[in-house]
BATIKE-622591 format. One record per residue (C-alpha): y, x, z. Coordinates in Angstrom, 3 decimals, always signed. Layout:
N
[[Y X Z]]
...
END
This chain:
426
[[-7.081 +5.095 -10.251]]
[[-5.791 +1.038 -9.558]]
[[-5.832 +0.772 -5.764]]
[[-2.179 +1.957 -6.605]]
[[-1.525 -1.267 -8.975]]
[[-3.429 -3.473 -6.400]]
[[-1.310 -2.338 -3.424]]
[[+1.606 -2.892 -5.360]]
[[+0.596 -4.508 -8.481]]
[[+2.313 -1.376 -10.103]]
[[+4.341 +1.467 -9.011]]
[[+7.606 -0.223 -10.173]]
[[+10.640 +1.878 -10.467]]
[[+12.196 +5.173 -10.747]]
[[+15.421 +5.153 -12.136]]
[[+16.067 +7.998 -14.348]]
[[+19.078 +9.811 -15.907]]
[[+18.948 +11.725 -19.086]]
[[+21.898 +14.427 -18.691]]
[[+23.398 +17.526 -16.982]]
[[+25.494 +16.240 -13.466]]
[[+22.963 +17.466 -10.629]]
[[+25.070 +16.767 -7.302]]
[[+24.529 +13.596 -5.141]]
[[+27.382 +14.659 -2.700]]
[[+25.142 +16.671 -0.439]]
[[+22.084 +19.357 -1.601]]
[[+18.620 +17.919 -1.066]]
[[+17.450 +16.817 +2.405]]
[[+20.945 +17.984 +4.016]]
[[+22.296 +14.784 +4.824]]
[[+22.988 +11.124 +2.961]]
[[+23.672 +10.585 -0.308]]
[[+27.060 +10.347 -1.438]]
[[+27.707 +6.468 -2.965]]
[[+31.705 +7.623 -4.243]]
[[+31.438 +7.528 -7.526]]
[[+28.970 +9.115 -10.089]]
[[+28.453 +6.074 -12.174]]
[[+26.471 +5.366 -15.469]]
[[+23.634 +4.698 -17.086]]
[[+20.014 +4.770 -15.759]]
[[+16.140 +4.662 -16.762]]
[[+13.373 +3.118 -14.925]]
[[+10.195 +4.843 -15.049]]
[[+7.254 +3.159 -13.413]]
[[+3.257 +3.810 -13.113]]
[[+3.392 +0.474 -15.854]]
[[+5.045 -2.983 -15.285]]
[[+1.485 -4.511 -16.060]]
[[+2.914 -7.997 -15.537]]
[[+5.881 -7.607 -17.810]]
[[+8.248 -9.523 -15.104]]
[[+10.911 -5.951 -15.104]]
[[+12.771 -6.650 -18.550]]
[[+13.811 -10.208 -17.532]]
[[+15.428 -8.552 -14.008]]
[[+16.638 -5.203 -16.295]]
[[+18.140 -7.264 -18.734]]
[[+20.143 -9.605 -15.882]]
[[+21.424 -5.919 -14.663]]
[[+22.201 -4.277 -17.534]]
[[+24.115 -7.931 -18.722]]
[[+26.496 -7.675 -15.504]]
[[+26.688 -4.076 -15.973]]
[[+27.090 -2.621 -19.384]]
[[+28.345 +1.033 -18.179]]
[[+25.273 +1.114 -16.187]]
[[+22.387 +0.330 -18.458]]
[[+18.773 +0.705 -17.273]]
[[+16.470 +1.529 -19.653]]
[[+12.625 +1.135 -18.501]]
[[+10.131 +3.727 -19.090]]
[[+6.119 +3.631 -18.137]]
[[+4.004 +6.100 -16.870]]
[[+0.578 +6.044 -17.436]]
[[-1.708 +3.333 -14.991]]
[[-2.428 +6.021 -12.802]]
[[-1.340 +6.928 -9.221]]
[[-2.134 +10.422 -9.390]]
[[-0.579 +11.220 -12.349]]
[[+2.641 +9.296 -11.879]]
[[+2.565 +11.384 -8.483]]
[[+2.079 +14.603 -10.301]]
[[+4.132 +13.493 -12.893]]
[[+7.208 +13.092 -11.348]]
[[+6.539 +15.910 -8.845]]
[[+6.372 +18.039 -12.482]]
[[+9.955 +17.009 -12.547]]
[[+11.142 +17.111 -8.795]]
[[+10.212 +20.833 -8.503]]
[[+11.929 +21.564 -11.809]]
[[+15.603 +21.082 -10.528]]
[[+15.847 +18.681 -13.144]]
[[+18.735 +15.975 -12.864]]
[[+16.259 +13.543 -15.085]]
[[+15.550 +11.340 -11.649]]
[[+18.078 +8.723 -9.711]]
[[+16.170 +6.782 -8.241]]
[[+12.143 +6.966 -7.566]]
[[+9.607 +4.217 -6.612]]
[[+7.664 +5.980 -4.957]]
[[+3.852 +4.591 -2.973]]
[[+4.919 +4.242 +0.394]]
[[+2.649 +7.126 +1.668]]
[[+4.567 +9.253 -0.548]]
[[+7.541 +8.850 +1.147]]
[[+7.217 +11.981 +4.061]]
[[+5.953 +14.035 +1.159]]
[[+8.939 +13.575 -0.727]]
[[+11.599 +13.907 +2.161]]
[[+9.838 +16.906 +3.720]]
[[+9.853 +18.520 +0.570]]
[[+13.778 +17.792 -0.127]]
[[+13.216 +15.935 -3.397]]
[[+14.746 +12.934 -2.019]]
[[+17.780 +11.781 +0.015]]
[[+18.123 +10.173 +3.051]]
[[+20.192 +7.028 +2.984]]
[[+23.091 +5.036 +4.987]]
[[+21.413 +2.463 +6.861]]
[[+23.828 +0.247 +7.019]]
[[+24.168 +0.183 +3.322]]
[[+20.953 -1.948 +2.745]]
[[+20.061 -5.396 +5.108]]
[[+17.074 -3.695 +6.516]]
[[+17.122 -6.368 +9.350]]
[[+16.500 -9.022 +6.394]]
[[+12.933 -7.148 +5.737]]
[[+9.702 -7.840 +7.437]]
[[+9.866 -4.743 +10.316]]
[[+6.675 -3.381 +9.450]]
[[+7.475 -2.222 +6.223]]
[[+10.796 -0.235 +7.272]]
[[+8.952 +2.021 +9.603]]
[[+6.971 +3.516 +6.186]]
[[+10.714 +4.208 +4.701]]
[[+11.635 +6.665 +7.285]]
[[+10.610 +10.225 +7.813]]
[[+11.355 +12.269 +10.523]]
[[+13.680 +9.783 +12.992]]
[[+15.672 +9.369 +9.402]]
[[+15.621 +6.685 +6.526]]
[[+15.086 +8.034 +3.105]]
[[+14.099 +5.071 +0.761]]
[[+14.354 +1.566 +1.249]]
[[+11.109 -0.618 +0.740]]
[[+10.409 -2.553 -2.744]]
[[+6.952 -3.926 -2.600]]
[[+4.696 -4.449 +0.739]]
[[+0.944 -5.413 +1.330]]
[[-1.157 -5.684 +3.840]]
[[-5.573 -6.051 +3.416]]
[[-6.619 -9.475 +3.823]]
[[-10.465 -10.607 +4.730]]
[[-11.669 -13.297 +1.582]]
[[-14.642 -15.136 +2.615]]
[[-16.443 -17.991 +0.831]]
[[-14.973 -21.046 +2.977]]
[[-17.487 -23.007 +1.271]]
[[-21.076 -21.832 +2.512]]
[[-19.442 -20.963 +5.859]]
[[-18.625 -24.333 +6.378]]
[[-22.015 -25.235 +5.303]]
[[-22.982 -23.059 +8.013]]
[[-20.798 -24.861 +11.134]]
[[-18.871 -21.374 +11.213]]
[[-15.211 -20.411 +11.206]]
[[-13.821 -17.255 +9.381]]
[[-14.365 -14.291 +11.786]]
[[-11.464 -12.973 +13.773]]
[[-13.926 -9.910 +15.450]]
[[-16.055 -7.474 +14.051]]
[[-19.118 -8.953 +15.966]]
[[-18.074 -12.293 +14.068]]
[[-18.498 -10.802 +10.871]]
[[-21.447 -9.000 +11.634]]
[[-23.404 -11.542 +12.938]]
[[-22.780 -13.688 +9.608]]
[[-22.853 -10.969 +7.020]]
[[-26.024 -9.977 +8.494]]
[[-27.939 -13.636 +8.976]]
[[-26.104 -15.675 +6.928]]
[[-25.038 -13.958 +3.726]]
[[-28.951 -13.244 +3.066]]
[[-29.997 -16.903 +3.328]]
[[-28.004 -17.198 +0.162]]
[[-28.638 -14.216 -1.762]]
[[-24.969 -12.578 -1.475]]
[[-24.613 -9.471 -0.033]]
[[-22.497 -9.156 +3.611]]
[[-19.089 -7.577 +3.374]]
[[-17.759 -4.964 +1.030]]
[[-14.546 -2.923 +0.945]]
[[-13.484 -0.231 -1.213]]
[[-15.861 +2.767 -0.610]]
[[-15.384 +5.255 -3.253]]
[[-14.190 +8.289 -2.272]]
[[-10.167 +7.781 -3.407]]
[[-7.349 +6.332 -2.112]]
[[-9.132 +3.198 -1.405]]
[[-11.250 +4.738 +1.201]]
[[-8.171 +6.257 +3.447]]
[[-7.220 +2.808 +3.269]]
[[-10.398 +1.153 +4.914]]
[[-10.793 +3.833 +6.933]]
[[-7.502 +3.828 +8.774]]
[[-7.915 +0.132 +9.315]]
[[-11.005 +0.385 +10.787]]
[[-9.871 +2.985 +13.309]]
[[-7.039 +1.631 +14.191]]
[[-8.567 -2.025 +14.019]]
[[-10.570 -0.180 +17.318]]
[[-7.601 +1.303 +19.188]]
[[-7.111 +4.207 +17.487]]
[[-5.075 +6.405 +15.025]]
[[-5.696 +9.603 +12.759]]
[[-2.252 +10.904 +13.023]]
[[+0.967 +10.933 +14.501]]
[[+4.196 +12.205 +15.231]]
[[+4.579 +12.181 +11.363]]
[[+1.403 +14.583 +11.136]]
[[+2.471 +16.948 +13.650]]
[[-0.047 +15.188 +15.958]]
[[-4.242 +15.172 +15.251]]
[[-5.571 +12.337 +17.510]]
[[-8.498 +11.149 +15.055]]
[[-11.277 +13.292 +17.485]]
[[-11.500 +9.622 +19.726]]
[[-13.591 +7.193 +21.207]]
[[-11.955 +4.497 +19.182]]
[[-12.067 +6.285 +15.773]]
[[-15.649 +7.552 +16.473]]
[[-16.104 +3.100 +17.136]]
[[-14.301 +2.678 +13.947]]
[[-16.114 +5.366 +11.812]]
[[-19.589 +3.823 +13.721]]
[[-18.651 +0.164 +12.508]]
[[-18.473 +1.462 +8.962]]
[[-21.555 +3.703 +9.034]]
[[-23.863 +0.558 +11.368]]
[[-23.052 -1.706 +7.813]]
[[-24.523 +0.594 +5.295]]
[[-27.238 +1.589 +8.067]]
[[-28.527 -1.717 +8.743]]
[[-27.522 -3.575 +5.483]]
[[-24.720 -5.856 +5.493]]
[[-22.171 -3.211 +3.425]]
[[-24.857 -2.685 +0.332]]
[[-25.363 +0.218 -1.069]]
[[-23.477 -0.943 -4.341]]
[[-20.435 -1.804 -2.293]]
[[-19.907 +2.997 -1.691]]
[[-18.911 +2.828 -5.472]]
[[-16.495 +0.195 -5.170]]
[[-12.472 +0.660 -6.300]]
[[-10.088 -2.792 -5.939]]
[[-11.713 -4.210 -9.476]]
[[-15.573 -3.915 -8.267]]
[[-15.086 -5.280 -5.094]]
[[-13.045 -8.060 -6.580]]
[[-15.323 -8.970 -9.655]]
[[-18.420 -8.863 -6.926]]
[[-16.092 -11.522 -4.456]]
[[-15.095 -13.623 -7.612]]
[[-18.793 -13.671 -9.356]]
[[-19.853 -15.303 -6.609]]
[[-22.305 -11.999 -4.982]]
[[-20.270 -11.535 -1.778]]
[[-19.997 -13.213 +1.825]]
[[-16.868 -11.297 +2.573]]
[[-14.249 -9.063 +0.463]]
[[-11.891 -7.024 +2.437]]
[[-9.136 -6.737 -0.346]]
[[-5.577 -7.162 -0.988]]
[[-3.402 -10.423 -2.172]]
[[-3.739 -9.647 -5.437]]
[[-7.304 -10.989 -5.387]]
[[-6.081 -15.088 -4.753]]
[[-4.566 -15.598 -7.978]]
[[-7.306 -13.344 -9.946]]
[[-10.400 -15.392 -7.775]]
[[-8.691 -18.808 -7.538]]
[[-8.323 -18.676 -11.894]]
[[-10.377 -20.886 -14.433]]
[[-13.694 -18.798 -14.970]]
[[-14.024 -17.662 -11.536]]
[[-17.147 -18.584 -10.078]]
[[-15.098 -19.196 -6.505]]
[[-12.281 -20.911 -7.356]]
[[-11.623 -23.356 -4.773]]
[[-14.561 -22.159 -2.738]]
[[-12.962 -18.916 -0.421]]
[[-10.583 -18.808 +2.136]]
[[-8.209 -15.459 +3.286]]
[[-7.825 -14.487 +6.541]]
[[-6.274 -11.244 +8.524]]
[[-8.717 -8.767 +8.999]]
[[-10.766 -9.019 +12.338]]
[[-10.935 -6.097 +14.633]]
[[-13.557 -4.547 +17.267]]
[[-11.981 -7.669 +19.982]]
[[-9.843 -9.911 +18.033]]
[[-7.851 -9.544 +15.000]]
[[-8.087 -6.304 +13.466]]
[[-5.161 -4.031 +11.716]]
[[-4.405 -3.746 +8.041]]
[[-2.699 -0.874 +6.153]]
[[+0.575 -1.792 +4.915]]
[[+0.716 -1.029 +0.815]]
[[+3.656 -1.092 -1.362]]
[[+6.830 +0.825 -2.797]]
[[+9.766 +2.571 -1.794]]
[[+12.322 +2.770 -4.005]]
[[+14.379 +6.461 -2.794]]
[[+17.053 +8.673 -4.331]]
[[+16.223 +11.647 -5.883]]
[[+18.235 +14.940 -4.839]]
[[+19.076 +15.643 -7.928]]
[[+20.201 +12.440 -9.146]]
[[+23.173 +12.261 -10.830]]
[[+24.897 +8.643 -10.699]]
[[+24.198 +8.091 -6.766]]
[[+26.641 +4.902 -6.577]]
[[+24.565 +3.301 -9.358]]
[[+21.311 +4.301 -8.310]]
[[+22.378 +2.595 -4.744]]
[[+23.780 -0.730 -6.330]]
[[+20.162 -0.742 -8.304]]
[[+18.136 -0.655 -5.207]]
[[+20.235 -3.111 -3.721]]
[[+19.906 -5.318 -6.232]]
[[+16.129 -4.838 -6.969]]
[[+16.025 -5.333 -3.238]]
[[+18.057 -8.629 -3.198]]
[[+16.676 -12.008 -1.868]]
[[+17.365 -13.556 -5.479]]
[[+14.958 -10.665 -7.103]]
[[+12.668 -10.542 -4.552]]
[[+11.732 -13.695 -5.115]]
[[+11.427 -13.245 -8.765]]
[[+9.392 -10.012 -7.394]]
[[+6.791 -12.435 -6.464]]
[[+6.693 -15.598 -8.683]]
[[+7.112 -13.428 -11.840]]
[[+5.111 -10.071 -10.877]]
[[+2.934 -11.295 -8.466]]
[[+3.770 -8.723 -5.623]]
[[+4.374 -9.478 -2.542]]
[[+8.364 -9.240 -1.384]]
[[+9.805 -7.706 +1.994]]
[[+11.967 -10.166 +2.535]]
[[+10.900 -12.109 +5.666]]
[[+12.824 -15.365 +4.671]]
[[+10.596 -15.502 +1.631]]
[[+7.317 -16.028 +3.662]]
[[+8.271 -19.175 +5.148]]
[[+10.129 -20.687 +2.051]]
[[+8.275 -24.373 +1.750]]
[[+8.184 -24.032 -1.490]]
[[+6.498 -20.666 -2.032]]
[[+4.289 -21.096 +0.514]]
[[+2.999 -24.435 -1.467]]
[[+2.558 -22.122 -4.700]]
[[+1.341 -19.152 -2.372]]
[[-0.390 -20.645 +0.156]]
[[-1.766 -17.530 +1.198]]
[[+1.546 -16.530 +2.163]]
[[+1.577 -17.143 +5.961]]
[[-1.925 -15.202 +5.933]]
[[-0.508 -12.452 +4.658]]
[[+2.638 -12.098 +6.839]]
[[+0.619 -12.735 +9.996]]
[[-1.161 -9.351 +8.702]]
[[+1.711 -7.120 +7.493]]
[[+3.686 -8.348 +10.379]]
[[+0.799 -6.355 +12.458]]
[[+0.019 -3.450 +9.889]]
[[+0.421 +0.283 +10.273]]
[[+1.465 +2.554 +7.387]]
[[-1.239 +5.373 +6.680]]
[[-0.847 +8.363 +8.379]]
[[+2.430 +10.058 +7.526]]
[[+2.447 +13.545 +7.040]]
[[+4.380 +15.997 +4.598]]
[[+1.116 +16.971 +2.629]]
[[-0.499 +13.272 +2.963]]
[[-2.519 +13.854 -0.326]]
[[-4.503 +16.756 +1.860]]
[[-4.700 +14.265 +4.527]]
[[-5.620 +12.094 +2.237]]
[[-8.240 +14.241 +0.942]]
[[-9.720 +15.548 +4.173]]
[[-10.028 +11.548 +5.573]]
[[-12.177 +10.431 +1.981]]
[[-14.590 +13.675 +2.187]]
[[-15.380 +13.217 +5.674]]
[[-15.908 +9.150 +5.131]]
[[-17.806 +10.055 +2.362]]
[[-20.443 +11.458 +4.687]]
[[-20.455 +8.750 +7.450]]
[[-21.005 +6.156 +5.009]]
[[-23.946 +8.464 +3.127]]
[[-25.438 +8.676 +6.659]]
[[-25.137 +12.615 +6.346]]
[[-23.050 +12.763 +9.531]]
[[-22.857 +10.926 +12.684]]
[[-19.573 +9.102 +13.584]]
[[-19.186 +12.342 +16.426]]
[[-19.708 +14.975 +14.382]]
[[-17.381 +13.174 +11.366]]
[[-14.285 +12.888 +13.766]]
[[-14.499 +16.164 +15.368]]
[[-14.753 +17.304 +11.773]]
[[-11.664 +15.705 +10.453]]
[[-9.643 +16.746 +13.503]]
[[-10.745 +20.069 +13.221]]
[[-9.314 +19.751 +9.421]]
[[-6.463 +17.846 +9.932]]
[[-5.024 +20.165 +12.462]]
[[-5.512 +23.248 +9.639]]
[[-3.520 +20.898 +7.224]]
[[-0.751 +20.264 +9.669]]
[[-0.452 +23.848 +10.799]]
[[-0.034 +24.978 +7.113]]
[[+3.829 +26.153 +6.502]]
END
C-alpha cells in the first residue's frame, strides 16, 4: 500500500534500542516521559527511506554524538505491515522501541492503547510548527508525539488547456464540475480523479469531501458519530453525481496515489486531486505535462474546499529505554536546520512554518505557498483509538456510493450506525 509513502514520502523513523532497560520514568500512558538520564545508543526503523536523504542526517547525529549512535533499519514499503509490525512489538513488552514514527492517524491508536508516552510541551517549539499539524499529535486534551512530516491534498489541473479555455483553476465544486464535465471531453481527457480504491486512500477523499461540505465523520476523538448529516450525505452525493454522470471515470474507482498520478502526468486527466509529491514526479523530463499543470487547494461545495492533513509523528515508546536520547533525536530531526534538509533532500514537506515562506525554497518549490494555504486549513482524519476500524467501516461504505449500490442517505446512516458500534466497543 503507497498512499503511506505519498503522504509522507515514507514512514521515516522509529528509533529503536536493542537491550534489557524497560522504564521511561513513568509506566505507559501514566504521565510524561522522564528526559533524566537513560542515555545511549539508538536504531531507526522506518516503512523505507525511499529517497536515501536519512544517512546524510544519521551520520551528522551519530558524528556529534558517538555514545548515542543511530543505526537505521527499514521496514518493508508497506503501511500496514509497518503498523502491524511494530504493533507485533508494542504488545510484546519489548524494550526494542524509543522512539516511533508513527502515520499521524496512528497517533490516538497508539496513546489509547498505552504504547506510547505523552510528552512535555514545552520541551519541543511547537509554536515554530504550522498549527494544523500539532492538533494530529495530541490525543485526549494531551500531547503524545511531536509532528515530523505534514501534507495536505492539492487539486493539479492542466493550466495549459484551461487557459486555452478563458478559465481559471476552480475554487468550488460547481467550478470543477462544470469543466470536468464540458471541457475535459472536448479534449479527450477524462474529468477529475482521486484515489478510489477501497484503502487508505479512500478515507482520505472521503473525509475531504465531507468536510469540504460542512461536515465531519467523527469527533470528540471518536467518542462522537456525527457522519449521519446533511453535509456528509452533500459530500458522499458529490462523489457518487461524478461516477453517475461521468466526469470521475470508471477507471479512476481503482486508483491508489501511482494510478492517479501516471493518468495526471500521461497527459489523460483534466484534474488530479493528489498530494505534493506529484510536482516534482509530473514537472520531470518524460512527463507528458511538464510545464503544462498548475496546483491549487482543493475547492469545496462554496469556496475552497478542506484537505486531510498527511504526515508523521515521531512519539516515544513506553517501553523505551534511553528516553533523554530518544527526546534530543526528535528534537533534532525536528530542527529548522533538518527540516529543511527534510525537504530539499527527501522531498517531504516540513512543519516548520518559517520554511514555507523562505524566498529561496519557494523559488525551488514553487508550489510551496499552495500547499501551506491548504495545510494551514486541513483537518486530521478522524481520530479515534481503533482508527483502522474506522478506517475500515468509512472505505466499505464509500465503496458502495461510488458503485452506485447505495444512495448517499442510506450510505451515511449506514456508517453512523457502524461507527457508533466501533466507538462503543471496550
Amino acid at each position: 500500500m503507497r498512499w503511506m509513502r505519498a503522504a509522507g514520502r515514507a514512514l521515516l523513523v522509529g528509533a529503536v534500542v536493542l537491550a534489557g532497560y524497560t522504564g521511561l520514568g513513568v509506566r505507559a500512558g501514566t504521565g510524561a516521559a522522564s528526559e533524566d538520564g537513560d542515555r545511549g545508543p539508538l536504531t531507526l526503523v522506518t516503512a523505507g527511506d525511499l529517497t536515501d536523504y536519512l544517512p546524510p542526517l544519521l551520520e551528522d547525529w551519530n558524528d556529534a554524538h558517538p555514545g548515542e549512535r543511530v543505526t537505521l533499519v527499514e521496514l518493508p514499503d508497506s503501511a500496514d505491515e509497518t503498523r502491524a509490525q511494530m504493533i507485533s512489538e508494542l504488545r510484546s513488552g519489548r524494550d526494542r522501541f524509543d522512539v516511533l514514527n508513527i502515520d499521524v492517524a496512528w497517533t490516538s491508536e497508539f496513546a489509547a492503547a498505552g504504547w506510547i508516552s505523552p510528552l512535555r510541551r514545552d520541551r519541543f517549539p511547537l509554536d515554530s510548527f504550522l498549527r494544523p499539524v500539532v492538533d494530529t499529535a495530541t490525543f485526549d486534551g494531551r500531547l503524545y508525539a511531536v509532528p515530523y512530516v505534514t501534507n495536505a491534498g492539492l487539486l493539479y489541473y492542466r493550466k495549459d488547456i484551461l487557459e486555452r479555455e478563458g478559465e481559471q483553476p476552480p475554487r468550488t465544486w460547481d467550478d470543477l464540475v462544470r469543466q470536468a464535465r464540458t471541457i475535459a471531453p472536448e479534449y479527450g481527457l477524462d474529468g477529475y480523479a482521486g484515489q478510489f480504491l477501497p484503502y487508505e486512500g479512500l478515507t482520505v477523499n472521503v473525509t475531504e469531501a465531507v468536510h469540504s461540505a460542512g461536515g465531519s465523520i467523527l469527533r470528540d476523538d471518536g467518542a462522537r458519530v456525527t457522519v449521519d448529516s446533511d453535509a456528509a450525505r452533500t459530500g458522499l452525493r458529490f462523489l457518487a453525481d461524478g461516477v453517475r454522470e461521468g466526469w470521475i471515470s470508471r477507471d479512476a474507482l481503482g486508483y491508489k496515489e501511482e494510478e492517479s498520478r501516471r493518468a495526471f502526468q500521461d497527459g489523460r486527466l483534466l484534474f488530479l486531486r493528489n498530494w505534493p509529491y506529484v510536482y516534482a514526479d509530473a514537472s520531470a523530463e518524460g512527463s507528458k505535462v511538464a510545464g503544462r499543470f498548475g496546483a491549487v487547494p482543493l475547492p469545496g461545495r462554496d469556496g475552497p474546499g478542506t484537505s486531510v492533513l498527511g504526515g508523521s509523528n515521531l512519539a516515544v515508546s513506553s517501553h523505551a529505554r534511553h528516553p533523554a536520547s530518544a527526546a534530543d533525536l526528535i528534537s533534532y530531526l525536528t530542527s529548522e536546520r533538518v527540516q529543511r534538509q527534510v525537504l530539499t533532500k527527501g522531498s517531504l514537506p516540513p512543519v516548520r512554518a518559517a520554511l514555507y515562506e523562505d524566498p529561496e525554497l519557494v523559488r525551488a518549490y514553487p508550489y510551496l505557498p499552495t500547499l501551506r494555504q491548504s495545510v494551514l486549513s486541513a483537518v486530521p482524519r478522524p481520530k479515534s483509538p481503533r482508527y483502522d476500524q474506522v478506517s475500515l467501516a468509512v472505505q466499505a461504505v464509500a465503496q458502495d456510493v461510488l458503485a452506485l449500490r447505495q444512495t448517499p442517505e442510506q450510505a451515511a446512516a449506514r456508517l453512523a450506525r457502524e461507527l457508533g458500534t466501533i466507538s462503543r466497543k471496550g
